[in-house]
N, C-alpha and C positions, 0 to 999 in steps of 0.2 A: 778437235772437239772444242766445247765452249767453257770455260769455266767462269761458275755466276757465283757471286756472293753475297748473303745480306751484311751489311758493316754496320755498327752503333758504334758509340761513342767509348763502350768497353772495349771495342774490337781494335779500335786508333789506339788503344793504351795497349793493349796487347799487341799490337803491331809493332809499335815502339820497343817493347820488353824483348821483341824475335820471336813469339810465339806462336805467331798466325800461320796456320798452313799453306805452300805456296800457293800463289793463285797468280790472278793480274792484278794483286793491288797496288803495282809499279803505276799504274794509273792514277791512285789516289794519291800517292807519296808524292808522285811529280805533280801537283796540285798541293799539295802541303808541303811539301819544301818550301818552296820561296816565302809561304805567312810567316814558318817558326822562324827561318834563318834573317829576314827581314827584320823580326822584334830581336834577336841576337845583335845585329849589325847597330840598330837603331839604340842598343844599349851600347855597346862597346865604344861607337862613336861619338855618341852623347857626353860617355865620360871623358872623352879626350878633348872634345873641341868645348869643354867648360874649362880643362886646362890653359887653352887660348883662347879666352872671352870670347869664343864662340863662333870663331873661325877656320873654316875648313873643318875635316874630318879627324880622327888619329890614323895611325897609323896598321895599329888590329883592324879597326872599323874597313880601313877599305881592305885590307888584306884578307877578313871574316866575308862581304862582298863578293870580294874574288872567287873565293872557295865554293860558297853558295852557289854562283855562275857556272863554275866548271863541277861542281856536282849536278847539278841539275840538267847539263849540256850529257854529262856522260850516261845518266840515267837515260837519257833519248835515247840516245846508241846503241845504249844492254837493249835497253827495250825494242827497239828494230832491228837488234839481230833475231831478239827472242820471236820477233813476232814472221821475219822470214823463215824462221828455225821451224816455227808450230803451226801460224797461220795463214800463209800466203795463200792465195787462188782458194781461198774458201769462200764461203758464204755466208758463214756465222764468224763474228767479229767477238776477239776477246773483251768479257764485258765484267765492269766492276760495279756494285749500286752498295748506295749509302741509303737507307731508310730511316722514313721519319720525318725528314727535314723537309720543310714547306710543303708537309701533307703528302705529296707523290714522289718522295725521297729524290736524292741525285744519282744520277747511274749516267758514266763513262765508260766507255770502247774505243777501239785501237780498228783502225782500216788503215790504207795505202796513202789516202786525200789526210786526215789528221798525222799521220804520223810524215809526212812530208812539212806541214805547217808546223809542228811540235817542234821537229831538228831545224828547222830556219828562225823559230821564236828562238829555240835554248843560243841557237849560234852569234845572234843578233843579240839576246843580251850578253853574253859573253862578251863580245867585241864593242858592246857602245858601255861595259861595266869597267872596263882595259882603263879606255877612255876617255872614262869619268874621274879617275884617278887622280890625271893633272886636271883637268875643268875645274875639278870642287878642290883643288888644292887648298886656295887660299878665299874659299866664298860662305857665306854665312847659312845656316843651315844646312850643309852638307848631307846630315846625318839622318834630317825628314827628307834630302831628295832620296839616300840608298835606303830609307825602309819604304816609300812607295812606289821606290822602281821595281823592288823584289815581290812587293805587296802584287801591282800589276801585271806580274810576270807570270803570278801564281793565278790571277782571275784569266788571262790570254790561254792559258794550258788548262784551264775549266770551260771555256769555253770554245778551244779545238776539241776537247777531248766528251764531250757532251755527249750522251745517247737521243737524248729527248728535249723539246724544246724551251722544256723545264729550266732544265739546269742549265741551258744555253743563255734562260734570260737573268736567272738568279747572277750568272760571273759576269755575262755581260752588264747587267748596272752594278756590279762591286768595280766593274775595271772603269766605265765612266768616273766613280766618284774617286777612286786611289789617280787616277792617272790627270783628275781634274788637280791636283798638285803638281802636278809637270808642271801647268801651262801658268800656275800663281804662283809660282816657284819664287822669281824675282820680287814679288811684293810690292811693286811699282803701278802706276796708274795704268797703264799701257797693257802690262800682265793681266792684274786683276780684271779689266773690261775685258781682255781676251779670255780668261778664265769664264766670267762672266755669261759671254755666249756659249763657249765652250759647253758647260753646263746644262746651261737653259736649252740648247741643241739635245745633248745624251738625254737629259730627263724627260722632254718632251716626246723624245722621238722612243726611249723606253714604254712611257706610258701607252704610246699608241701600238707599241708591238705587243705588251700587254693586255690591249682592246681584241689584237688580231688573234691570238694565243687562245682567248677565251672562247671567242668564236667558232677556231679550228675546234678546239676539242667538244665545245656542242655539238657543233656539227659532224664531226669525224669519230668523237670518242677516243681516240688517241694522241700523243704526243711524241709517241715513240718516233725518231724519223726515217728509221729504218723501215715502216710500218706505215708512213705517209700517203709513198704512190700505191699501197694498193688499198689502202681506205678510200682514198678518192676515186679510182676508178668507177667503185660502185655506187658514186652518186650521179643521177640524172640532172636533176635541178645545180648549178657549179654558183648562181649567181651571190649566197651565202661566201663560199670558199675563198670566190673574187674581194668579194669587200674583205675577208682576213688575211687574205693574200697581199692584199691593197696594205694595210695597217701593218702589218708584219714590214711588208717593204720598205714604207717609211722610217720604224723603228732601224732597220738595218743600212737603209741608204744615207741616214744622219749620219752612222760611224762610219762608212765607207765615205764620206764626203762626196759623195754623187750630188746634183740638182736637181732642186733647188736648197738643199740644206749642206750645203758645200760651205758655208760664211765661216765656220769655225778653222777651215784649213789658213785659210790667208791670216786669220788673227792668231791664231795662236801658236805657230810654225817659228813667226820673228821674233817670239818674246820667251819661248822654252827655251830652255837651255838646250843645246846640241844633241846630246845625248837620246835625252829628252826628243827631241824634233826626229830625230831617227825612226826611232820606233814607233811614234805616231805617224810619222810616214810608210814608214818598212812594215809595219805589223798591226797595230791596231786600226789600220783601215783594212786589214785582210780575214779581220773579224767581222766586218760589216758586208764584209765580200762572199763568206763564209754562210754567213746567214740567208744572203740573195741565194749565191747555190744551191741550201738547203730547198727552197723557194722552186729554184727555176730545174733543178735535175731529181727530188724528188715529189715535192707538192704537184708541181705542174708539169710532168715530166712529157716531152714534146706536143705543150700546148702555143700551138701557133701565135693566139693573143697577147698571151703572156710575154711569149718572144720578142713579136711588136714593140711593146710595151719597154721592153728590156731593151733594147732598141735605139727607140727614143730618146730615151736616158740616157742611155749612154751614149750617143751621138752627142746632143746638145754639153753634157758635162766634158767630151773629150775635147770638141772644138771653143769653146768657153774658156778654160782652164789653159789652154794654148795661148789664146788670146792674150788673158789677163796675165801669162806669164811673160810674154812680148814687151808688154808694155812696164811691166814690176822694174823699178828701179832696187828693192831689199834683194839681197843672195838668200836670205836663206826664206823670202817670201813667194820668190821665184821658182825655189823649188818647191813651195808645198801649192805653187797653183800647177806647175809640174806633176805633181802627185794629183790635184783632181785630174787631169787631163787623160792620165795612165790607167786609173780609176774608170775614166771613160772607155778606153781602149779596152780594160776587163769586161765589162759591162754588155760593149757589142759583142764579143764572144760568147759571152751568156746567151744575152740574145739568142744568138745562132743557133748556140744549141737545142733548141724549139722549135728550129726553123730547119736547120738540115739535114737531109737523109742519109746517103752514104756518105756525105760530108762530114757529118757530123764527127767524127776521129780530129778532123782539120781544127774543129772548135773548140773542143774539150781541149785537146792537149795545147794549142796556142793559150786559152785561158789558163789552164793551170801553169804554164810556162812563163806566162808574162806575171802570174802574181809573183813565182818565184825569182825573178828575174828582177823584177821592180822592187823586191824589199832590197837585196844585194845592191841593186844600184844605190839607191836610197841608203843605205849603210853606207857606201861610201862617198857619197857627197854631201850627204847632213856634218860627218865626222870630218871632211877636210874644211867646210864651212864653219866648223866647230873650231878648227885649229887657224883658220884665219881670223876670226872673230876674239880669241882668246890672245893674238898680236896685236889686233888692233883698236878691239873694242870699239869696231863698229861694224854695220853690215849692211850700207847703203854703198851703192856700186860705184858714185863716184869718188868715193876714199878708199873704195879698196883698188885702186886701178892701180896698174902697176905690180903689187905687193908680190904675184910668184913668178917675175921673170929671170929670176935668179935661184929659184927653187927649182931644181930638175924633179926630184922626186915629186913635191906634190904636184905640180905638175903634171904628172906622167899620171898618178893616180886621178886627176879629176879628170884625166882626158880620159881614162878608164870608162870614167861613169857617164862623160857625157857623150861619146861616144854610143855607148851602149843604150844609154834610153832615145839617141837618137837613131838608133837602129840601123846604124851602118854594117854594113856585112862583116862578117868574123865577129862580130858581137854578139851576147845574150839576147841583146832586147828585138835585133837583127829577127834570129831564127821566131822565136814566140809571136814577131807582129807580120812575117812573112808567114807563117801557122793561120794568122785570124785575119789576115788579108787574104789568101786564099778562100776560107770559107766560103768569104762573102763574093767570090768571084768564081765560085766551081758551083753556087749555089743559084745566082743570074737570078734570075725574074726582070731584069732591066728596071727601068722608072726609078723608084724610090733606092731600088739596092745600086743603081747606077749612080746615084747621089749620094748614097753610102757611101760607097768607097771611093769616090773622089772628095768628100768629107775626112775621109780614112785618112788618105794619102797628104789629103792640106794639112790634117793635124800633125801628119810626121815632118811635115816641112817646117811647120811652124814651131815643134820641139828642136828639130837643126839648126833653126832659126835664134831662139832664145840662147841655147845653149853655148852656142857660136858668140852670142854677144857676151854671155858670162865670161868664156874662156879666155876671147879676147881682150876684153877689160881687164882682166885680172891678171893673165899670165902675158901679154905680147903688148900691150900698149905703155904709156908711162905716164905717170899721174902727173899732172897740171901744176902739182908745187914740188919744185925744185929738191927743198929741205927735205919732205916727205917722201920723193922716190928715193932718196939715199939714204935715208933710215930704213927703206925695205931692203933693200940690195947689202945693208950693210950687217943688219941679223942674220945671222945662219942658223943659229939655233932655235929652230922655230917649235921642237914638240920633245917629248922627255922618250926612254925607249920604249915605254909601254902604249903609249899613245902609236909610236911610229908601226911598233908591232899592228895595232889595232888595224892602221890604215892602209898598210902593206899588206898585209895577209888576206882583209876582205877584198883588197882590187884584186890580190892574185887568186882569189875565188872566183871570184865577177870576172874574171879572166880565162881561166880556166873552164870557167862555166858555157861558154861561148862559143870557145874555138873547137871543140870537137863536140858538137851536140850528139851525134850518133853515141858517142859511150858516158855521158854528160845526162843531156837532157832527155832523150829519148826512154830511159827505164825510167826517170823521174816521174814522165810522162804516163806509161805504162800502169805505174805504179797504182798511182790517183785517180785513174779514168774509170774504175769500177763506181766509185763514189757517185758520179756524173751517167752512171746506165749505160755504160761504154764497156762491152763484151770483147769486140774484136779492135784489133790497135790498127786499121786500117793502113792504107797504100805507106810507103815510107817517101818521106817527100824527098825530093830534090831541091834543096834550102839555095844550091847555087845555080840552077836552070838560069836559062834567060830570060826567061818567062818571070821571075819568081825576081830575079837580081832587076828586071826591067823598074819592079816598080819602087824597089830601093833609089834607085836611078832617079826616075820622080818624084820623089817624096825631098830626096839631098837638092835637086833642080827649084823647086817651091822651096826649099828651105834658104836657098842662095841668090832668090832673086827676093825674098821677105829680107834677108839681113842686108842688101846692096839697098832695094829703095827704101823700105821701113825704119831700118834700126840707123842704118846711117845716112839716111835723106832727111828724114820727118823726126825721126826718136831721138837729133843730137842738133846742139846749140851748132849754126853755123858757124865758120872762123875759129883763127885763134886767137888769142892777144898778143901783141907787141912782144916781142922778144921770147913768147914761149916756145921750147920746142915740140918737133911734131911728136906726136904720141907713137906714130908706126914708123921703121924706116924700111931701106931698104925698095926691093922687089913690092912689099903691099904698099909701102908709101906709096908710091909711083902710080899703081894700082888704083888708089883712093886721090888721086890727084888735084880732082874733081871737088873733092868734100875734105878738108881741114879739118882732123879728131878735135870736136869741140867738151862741152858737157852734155852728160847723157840728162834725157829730161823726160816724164808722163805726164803727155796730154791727156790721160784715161780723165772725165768728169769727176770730178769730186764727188757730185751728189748721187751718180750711176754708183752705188754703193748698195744692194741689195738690203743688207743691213739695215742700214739708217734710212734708206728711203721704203721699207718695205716691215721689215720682221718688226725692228724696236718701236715704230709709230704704231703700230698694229695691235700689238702685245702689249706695251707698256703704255699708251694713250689712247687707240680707240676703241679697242673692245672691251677697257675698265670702262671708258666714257658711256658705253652704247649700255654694258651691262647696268651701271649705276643707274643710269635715268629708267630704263624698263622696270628695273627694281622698286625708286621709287614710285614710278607710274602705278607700278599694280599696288604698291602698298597702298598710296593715296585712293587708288580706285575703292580699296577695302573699304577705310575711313570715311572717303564722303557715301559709301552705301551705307554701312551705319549709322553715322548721322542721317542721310535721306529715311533710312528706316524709322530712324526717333522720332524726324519731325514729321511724318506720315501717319505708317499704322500703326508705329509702337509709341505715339508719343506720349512723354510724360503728364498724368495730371497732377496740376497740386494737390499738397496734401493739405488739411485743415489747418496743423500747427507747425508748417517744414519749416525749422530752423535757416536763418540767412549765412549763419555759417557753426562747425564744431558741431558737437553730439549732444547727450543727454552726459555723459561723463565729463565731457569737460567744461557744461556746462554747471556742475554742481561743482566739478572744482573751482571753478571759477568765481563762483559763488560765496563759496568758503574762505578765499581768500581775500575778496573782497569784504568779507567782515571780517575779517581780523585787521585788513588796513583800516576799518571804522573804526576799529576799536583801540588802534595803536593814535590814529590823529586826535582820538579824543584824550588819550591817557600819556604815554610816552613820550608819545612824535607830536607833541603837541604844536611844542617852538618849529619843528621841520613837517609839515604832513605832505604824506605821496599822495598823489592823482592817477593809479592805474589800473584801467578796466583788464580783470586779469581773466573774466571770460573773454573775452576778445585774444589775449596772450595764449591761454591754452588751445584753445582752436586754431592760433597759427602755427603753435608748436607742433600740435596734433596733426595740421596738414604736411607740414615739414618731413617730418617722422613718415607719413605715409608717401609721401612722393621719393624720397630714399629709399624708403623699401620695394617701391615698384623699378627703380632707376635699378636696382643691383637683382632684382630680380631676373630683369631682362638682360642683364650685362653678357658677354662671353664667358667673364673671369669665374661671375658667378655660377656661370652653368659648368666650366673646366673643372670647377670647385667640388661644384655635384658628382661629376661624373668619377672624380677621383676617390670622395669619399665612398660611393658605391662600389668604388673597385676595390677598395681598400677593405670595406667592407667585406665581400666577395671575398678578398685572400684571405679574411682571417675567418670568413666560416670552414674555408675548405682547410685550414689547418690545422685547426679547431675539430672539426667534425672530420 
């Protein structure tokens, strides 16, 4: 059964005290964790790093962090036992609602699809919180990065845990503005403009899911999303649903970094702090993800168009995002156009989903696979990008070359993750893109889906592709200054135990997760596919067929002939110089015999920057430009109609005695004082007499006076003035009365 409850703000206090009777309000707690523990953290830390003028964190403070993390990890847990315990294979989802708030209260439930995203949020911040520990050791503000990491952990679990599209959007723009601190973290030029966009993306693209929001419930009357596909069913006329469909999309495919509002991944991936760049890879694009499925499995539940449309998208962002990562000379920029790319790869799956019929099993569970899949990996190569960056303080590829060929361990873990999103068999990313390559190949129609999936297939080449060039650089080649590669070879100790924990454990997740999908992935799968309109768990595939290994086979073939002529034909400075040696030996030396490891280089155009050639001119120059002139056009239009009105049929006639300038008042004062200056040059002022006509004086005084009161009349300041006194007013009658 269901257990429902209305929550007020007494009932949080009484919840707090043990008094509430049980229910599900494990829902609401895992949503309010991470705010109190977050101002807890944010005090303890505060007080410690004013004992070090304000560097780094104390010691409580990350230790208070810690505990938040694995409290709120293990609240997942109780909670997924409890809820295979009571509500597996039901149909009614445990539901908790908070009343009052923003008029249609907030109301959370628990299904297979959220409680899958909850235990990969809590796991993920756990292990990028490990982490953070040595990151922020010794860095200024420590203590605002762990209150808006915890702050955004607690809007990420409000809006997996959402019933209604309400509350979806209420955590979703709290988690835009807390998490817009990740990306301005560092306080530098570089940050700030990537914050910058960052921002201006989430709000814009908020407001318009906003627009779509308002639309749905006109039109549908509900927001519940449980409630969605069969409110729509019953409409005839869809062309409404499409435009909130439409604006919804937008709002969700900004956070998801989909195309074209993908610009925030490449900016501000390089300038987060690691930790930071995780999770905005790992998890906060699987909020935007999240929103699209609400979208595509129940608003639109297999509508063909829609599909299309999903499609599209995701096509052009998978193979884009490939590209741009080809060519990325940043490691840690590389991986967030890595992340649109995979983005893309989710995206066709959605698709599908619209689009296939008994297929349809093939696309759900590869979707939901690959999001899981993709944060794990993304956990572990933001964190080892994290722990090279904090040796070398920097994260441009051709200084980090060399740096882990004497590191076995990380090593072994990057090769984990790159592996895995290159989808080599026995890997995670393997089984999920062999899942959503089938779809599109069991599902045929030829033409466009024949170009699909050799789109599909180039993209996976050209992730082997990239990835191959990371690995190489970093761990098998030798950096070009002598002094530099023996300062890397010569540290060992390159991360503290907690970190090393951090980075171990998630590859032997990402590891584990892979190699036996049948007890692995497959109930994962299971789990989440009710969410998605998915009844029956369809055929069990055969992930190592030949058929199925054929196209892995293709995808590594395109990946190995883009890294032979691309990366090292075109993408590297020919030669080497006088006396350096070769960067590869051996068997690859030999291999490359041909091409001399020079320096890696991006031809990409400077000005092909989306950004700046497209969003900033737009926004910030020509639609103020277009708007200002229309504005004053029509105002002017106003002004010369009433003048043409004056001097036509309303025009003025003189009057008999109309003054040249001033009143009848300040003509008499005028007056007045003009006789008293008579009366002074004749008596007092006799030796000094003034000469001024002081009706003329008051009537420019008098103009003066009235032109200032019309100037502040019309001001902003003065009408903010107004509006405030009224309000103020307003409070004091109602407390008053």
């Amino acid at each position: 059964m269901m257990t429902e409850c209305g929550m007020g703000w007494r009932d949080i206090m009484s919840m707090a005290a043990g008094t509430v009777p049980r229910g599900n309000i494990g829902l609401v707690i895992l949503v309010l964790l991470p705010f109190l523990m977050g101002a807890a953290v944010y005090g303890a830390g505060r007080a410690g790093s004013q004992k070090r003028a304000g560097r780094g964190i104390s010691r409580a403070g990350r230790l208070l962090a810690v505990c938040a993390v694995t409290a709120e990890l293990l609240l997942v847990l109780c909670l997924a036992g409890f809820y295979f315990r009571h509500f597996q294979g039901m149909e009614k989802m445990p539901e908790y609602s908070v009343p009052h708030i923003c008029g249609l209260g907030l109301r959370f439930c628990m299904d297979g699809l959220r409680l899958i995203c909850c235990v990969v949020s809590a796991l993920m911040w756990f292990m990028t919180t490990l982490f953070a520990g040595e990151y922020f050791a010794r860095r200024r503000h420590a203590e605002r990065f762990y209150l808006f990491l915890l702050w955004t952990q607690g809007t990420v679990m409000g809006v997996f845990l959402s019933a209604d599209l309400l509350t979806t959007f209420v955590f979703f723009e709290l988690m835009s503005f807390t998490s817009y601190v990740w990306v301005a973290q560092e306080e530098n030029v570089a940050s700030l403009r990537a914050a910058e966009t960052y921002l201006a993306v989430a709000v814009i693209g908020g407001m318009v899911l906003l627009m779509g929001i308002f639309l749905l419930y006109r039109e549908l009357g509900t927001l519940e999303i449980a409630e969605l596909a069969r409110a729509a069913e019953s409409l005839r006329d869809k062309r409404i649903l499409y435009a909130a469909g439409t604006c919804m999309l937008v709002g969700f495919g900004a956070k998801a970094g989909a195309f074209p509002l993908h610009i925030w991944l490449p900016r501000a991936h390089p300038v987060a702090p690691a930790p930071a760049s995780a999770l905005l890879s790992g998890i906060l694009t699987k909020t935007g993800i999240y929103g699209i499925l609400i979208l595509g499995s129940q608003l639109f539940h297999g509508d063909e168009k829609w599909g299309r449309l999903l499609l599209a998208l995701g096509a052009v962002t998978m193979v884009l995002g490939a590209v741009l990562a080809v060519f990325s000379l940043d490691l840690k920029r590389t991986l967030a156009c890595s992340t649109m790319s995979q983005i893309g790869f989710i995206l066709v799956g959605v698709g599908m989903q619209g689009l296939a019929g008994e297929e349809k099993a093939l696309a759900v569970h590869g979707t939901l696979l690959h999001m899981v899949s993709h944060s794990l990996i993304k956990l572990v190569l933001f964190m080892a990008a994290g722990v090279i960056y904090l040796n070398v303080h920097e994260s441009d590829l051709n200084t980090l070359r060399g740096y882990g060929r004497e590191k076995p361990l990380l090593k072994g873990i990057f090769l984990a993750g790159a592996l895995s999103v290159s989808g080599v068999p026995l890997s995670a990313g393997y089984v999920s893109k062999t899942l959503l390559h089938e779809s599109i190949v069991e599902y045929g129609g030829g033409g466009m889906f024949t170009i699909l999936e050799w789109l599909f297939l180039i993209s996976g080449g050209l992730t082997a592709a990239y990835m191959t060039k990371l690995f190489v650089a970093i761990f098998v080649e030798k950096n070009g200054d002598g002094a530099r590669q023996a300062s890397y070879e010569v540290k060992k100790g390159y991360w503290n135990p907690g970190t090393g924990f951090a980075l171990t454990a998630s590859a032997g997740i990402l590891v584990l997760w892979g190699l036996a999908p049948g007890f692995t992935m497959d109930p994962v799968a299971w789990l989440g596919q009710g969410f998605m309109g998915l009844k029956e768990s369809g055929e069990q595939v055969a992930f190592y067929s030949p058929g199925n290994l054929a196209g892995a086979v293709v995808s590594m073939g395109i990946g190995a002939a883009v890294y032979i002529v691309i990366v090292r034909g075109i993408l590297m400075k020919t030669g080497t110089a006088p006396g350096e040696s070769s960067a590869l030996t051996g068997p690859v030396r030999r291999f490359f015999k041909w091409k001399q490891p020079g320096e890696y280089v991006n031809p990409w155009p400077a000005w092909l920057d989306l950004e700046e050639l497209l969003y900033r001119p737009l926004l910030l120059s020509f639609l103020p430009l277009v708007w200002g002139i229309l504005c004053r056009l029509l105002d002017s239009a106003l002004d010369l109609t009433v003048i043409l009105l004056r001097r036509t049929l309303y025009r003025d006639s003189p009057l008999p005695r109309e003054r040249a300038e001033g009143n009848v008042m300040t003509a008499a004062a005028g007056h007045v004082l003009n006789g008293i200056q008579w009366l002074g040059n004749h008596t007092w002022k006799r030796r000094f007499p003034t000469r001024r006509d002081y009706v003329h004086l008051a009537a420019m005084k008098h103009a003066r006076l009235k032109e200032d009161g019309f100037i502040i009349r019309r001001s902003l300041s003065f009408g903010l003035l107004l509006v405030c006194l009224g309000l103020g007013l307003t409070l004091l009658y109602i407390l008053l009365g």
